[in-house]
C-alpha positions in Angstrom: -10.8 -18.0 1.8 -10.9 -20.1 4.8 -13.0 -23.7 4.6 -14.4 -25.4 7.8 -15.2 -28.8 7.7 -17.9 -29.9 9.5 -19.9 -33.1 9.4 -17.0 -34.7 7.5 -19.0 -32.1 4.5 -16.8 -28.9 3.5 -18.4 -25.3 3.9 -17.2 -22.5 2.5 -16.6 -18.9 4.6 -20.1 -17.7 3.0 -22.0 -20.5 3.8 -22.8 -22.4 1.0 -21.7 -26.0 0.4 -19.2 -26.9 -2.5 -22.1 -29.0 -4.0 -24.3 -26.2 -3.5 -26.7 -28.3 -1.3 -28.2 -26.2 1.2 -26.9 -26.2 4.6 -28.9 -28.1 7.4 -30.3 -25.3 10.1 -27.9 -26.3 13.3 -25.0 -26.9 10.8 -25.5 -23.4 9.6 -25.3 -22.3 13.0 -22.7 -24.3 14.2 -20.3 -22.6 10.9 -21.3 -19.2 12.2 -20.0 -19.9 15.5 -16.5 -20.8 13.6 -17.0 -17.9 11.3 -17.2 -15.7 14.9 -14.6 -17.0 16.4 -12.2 -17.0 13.4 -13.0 -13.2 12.9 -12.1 -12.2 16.5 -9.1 -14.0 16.6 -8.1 -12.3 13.3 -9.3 -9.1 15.1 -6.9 -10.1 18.4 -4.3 -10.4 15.8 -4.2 -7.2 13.9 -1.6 -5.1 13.6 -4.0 -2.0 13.5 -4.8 -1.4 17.3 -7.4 0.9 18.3 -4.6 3.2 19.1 -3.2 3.0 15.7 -7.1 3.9 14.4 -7.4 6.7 16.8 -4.0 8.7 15.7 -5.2 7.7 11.6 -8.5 9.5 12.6 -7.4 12.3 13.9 -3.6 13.0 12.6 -4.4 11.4 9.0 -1.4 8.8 9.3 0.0 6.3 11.9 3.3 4.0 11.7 3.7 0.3 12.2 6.9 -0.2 12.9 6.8 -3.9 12.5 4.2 -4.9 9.8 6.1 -7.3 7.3 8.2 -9.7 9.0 11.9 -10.3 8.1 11.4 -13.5 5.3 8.5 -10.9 3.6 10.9 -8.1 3.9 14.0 -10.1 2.0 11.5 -11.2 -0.4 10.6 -7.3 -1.0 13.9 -6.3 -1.3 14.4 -9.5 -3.5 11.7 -8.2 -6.3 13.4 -4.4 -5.9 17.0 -5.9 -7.2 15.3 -7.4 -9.7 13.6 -4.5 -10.4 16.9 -2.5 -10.7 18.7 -5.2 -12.8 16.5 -5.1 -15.4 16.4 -1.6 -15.2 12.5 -1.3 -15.0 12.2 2.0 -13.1 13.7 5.6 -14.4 15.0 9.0 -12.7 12.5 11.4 -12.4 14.7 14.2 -11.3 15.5 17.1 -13.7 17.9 20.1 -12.9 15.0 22.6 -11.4 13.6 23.1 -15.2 10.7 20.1 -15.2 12.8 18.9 -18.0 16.4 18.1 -18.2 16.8 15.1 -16.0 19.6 15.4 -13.6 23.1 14.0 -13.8 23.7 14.9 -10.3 20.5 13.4 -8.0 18.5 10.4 -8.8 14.9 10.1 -7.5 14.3 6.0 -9.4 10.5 5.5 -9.9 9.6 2.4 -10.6 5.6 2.4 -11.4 3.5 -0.1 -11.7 4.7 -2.9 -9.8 1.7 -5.4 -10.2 2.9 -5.6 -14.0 5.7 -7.2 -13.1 6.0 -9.1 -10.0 3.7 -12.0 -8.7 4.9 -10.9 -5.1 3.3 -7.5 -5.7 0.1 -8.7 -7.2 -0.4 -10.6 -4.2 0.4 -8.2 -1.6 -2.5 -6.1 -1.4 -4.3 -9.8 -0.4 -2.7 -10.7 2.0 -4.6 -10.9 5.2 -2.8 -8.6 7.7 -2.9 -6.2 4.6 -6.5 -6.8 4.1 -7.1 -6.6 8.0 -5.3 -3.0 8.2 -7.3 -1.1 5.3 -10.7 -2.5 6.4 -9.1 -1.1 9.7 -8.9 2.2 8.7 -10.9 3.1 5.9 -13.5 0.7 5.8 -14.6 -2.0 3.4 -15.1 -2.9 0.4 -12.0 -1.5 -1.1 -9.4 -1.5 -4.6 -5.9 -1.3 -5.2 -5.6 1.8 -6.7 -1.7 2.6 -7.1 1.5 0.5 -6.6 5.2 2.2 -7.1 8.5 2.1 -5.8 10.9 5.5 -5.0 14.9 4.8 -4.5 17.2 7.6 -3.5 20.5 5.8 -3.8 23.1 7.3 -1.3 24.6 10.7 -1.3 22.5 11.7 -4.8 19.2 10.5 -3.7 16.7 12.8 -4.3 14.0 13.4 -2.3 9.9 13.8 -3.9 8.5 17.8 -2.3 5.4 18.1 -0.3 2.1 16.7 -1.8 -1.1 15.0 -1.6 -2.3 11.9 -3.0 -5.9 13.7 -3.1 -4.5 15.9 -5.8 -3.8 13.5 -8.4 -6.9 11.0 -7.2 -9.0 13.7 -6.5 -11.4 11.8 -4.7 -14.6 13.3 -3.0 -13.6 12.7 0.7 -9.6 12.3 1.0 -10.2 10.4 4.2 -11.7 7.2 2.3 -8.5 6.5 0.5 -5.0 5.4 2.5 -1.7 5.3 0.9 0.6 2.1 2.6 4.5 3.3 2.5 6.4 0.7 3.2 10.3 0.8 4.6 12.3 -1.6 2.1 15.3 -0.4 3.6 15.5 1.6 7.6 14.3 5.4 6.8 16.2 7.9 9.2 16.4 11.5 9.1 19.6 10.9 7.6 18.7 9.2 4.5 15.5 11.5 3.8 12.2 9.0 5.6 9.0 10.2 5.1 7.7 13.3 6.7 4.3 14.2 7.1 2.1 17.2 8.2 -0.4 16.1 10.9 -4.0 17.1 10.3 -3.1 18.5 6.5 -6.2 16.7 5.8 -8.5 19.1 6.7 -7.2 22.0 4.6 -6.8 22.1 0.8 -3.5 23.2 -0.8 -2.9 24.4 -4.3 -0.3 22.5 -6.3 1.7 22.9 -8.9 4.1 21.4 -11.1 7.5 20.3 -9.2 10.4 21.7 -11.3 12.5 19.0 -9.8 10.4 16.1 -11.4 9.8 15.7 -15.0 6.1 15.1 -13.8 5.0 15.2 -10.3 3.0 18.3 -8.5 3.8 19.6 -5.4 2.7 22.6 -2.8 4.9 24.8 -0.8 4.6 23.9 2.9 5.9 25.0 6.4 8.3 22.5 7.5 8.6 23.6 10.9 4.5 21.9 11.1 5.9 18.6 9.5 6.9 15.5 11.6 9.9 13.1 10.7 8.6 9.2 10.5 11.1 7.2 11.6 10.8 3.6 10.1 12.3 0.2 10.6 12.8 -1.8 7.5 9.1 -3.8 7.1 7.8 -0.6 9.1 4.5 0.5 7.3 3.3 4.4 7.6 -0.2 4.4 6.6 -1.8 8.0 5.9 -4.9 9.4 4.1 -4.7 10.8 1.1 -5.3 14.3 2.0 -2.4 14.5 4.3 0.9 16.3 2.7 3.8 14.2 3.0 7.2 13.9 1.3 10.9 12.6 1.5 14.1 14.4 2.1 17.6 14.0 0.2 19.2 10.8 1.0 22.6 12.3 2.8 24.6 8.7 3.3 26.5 6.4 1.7 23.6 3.5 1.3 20.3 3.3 -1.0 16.8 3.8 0.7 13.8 2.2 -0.8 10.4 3.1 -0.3 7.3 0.7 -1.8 3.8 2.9 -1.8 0.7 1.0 -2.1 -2.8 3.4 -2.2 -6.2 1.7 -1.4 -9.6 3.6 -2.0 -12.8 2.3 -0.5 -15.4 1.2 -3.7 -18.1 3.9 -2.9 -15.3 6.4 -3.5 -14.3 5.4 -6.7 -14.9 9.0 -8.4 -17.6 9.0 -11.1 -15.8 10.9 -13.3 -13.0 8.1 -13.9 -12.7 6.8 -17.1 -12.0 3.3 -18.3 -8.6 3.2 -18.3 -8.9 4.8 -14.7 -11.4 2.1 -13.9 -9.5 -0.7 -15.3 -6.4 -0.1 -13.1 -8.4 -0.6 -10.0 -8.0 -3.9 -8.9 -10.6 -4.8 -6.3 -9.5 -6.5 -3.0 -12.8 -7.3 -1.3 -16.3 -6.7 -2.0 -18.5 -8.3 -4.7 -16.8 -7.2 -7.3 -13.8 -8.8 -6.0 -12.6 -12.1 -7.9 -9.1 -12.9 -5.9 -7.3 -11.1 -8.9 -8.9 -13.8 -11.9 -10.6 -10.7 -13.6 -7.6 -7.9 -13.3 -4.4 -10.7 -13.7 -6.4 -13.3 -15.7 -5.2 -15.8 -12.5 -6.4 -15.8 -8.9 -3.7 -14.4 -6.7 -5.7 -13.9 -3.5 -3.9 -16.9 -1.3 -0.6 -16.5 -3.4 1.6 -14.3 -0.9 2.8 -16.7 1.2 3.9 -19.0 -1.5 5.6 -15.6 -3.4 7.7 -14.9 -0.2 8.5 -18.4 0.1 9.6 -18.7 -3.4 11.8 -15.2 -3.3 13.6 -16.3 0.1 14.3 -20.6 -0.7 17.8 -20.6 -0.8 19.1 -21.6 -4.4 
């Protein structure tokens, strides 16, 4: 939360004083003036252009190829071997029966992440992260889902067409955005994300994958599907009634993809029940504490310091 001090006195963002004594009048409008100008420089800044919200709009996804920079990506990729040592994720996979899991193709879930990384609690907070989702869906807005999918080389699997919509089931699949994130580069090759522009405005029937021992898919035209290319620290962000998936991973080196999902609040469905509920964690909005309610610590500011701590030499 930023602080402006003015007057030799410290303001908060909101406007109310640390001693809660209320504000003089031209003070007050001096802060707002700050408060302006610091929102349209973070506005100048964002990664989201216009162009970016246009293609979201109409296509249901867009790519930024360069959202995390390198120091956030090696501190990513830092959590995932962790991750991996301590063997916290599991192959999904099974041998085309929904059952037997494969000896033969991996597809490694690792799900939730925010249970076991500082890194990842903080991510959804940081402020390009905020910046892009208010971008695009609007605020305020919760942390619904975090995961990670590895397809280690050669027996990487990849995870069949699907919507996010169909396991959120949300009223308007436009108000929630999923955030896939390139740990390592995605190429045709190695099985990136594909997605089918402007799935989002027709409904597909799904059905239980018998190559997963519990995901749903839908059968789907992949001439109408379009490859995403992504840089490592790329981000493809897409709604979550577009149908997207990965291909097999067909060389010799792992890919990694991390897949955040943010729903705005007023969408939260109705019909969730509290365990639902209580893995929300909200990002902004009133109900929003900076993480002290869902993590029982404020995390809000803490991704910088995370990355930093992940990349400091030893």
């Amino acid at each position: 939360m930023p602080v402006y001090r003015l007057s030799s006195i410290v303001y908060r963002q909101e406007g109310t004083l640390v001693a809660n004594t209320p504000i003089p009048a031209d003070i007050m409008l001096d802060l707002q003036q700050i408060k302006a100008a610091d929102e349209g420089t973070k506005m100048s800044t964002s990664l989201i252009t216009d162009q970016h919200l246009v293609q979201f709009q109409a296509e249901g996804y867009t790519l930024c190829p360069a959202f995390f920079d390198p120091h956030e990506l090696a501190a990513l990729r830092a959590e995932l071997e962790r991750f991996k040592r301590a063997g916290l994720g599991r192959n999904v996979a099974t041998d085309g029966d929904g059952k037997t899991h494969s000896t033969t193709k991996v597809n490694y879930q690792i799900i939730p992440l925010n249970d076991k990384s500082a890194l990842m609690q903080a991510l959804p907070f940081a402020p390009k992260v905020v910046d892009a989702i208010t971008r695009l869906i609007g605020a305020p807005f919760v942390r619904q889902l975090d995961q990670i999918f590895l397809k280690p080389g050669r027996t990487g699997a990849g995870t069949d067409w699907h919507t996010d919509n169909a396991y959120f089931r949300i009223s308007d699949p436009t108000k929630g955005t999923a955030m896939w994130v390139a740990l390592h580069d995605a190429t045709l090759a190695n099985g990136t994300l594909h997605v089918i522009p402007r799935s989002f405005l027709e409904t597909y029937e799904h059905e239980r994958d018998p190559n997963s021992d519990h995901h749903i898919h839908f059968h789907a035209d992949d001439s109408r599907a379009t490859p995403v290319i992504v840089p490592a620290g790329g981000c493809v962000f897409f709604n979550y009634g577009t149908g997207h998936g990965t291909k097999a991973n067909n060389t010799d080196h792992e890919r990694a993809g991390l897949a955040f999902h943010f729903l705005r609040t007023d969408y939260i469905p109705p019909h969730y029940d509290e365990r639902q509920r209580s893995a929300l964690v909200h990002i902004t909005g009133p109900e929003a504490t900076g993480g002290e309610r869902e993590y029982g610590a404020v995390v809000a500011d803490a991704w910088a310091g995370e990355v930093q701590r992940l990349t400091m030499p030893p």
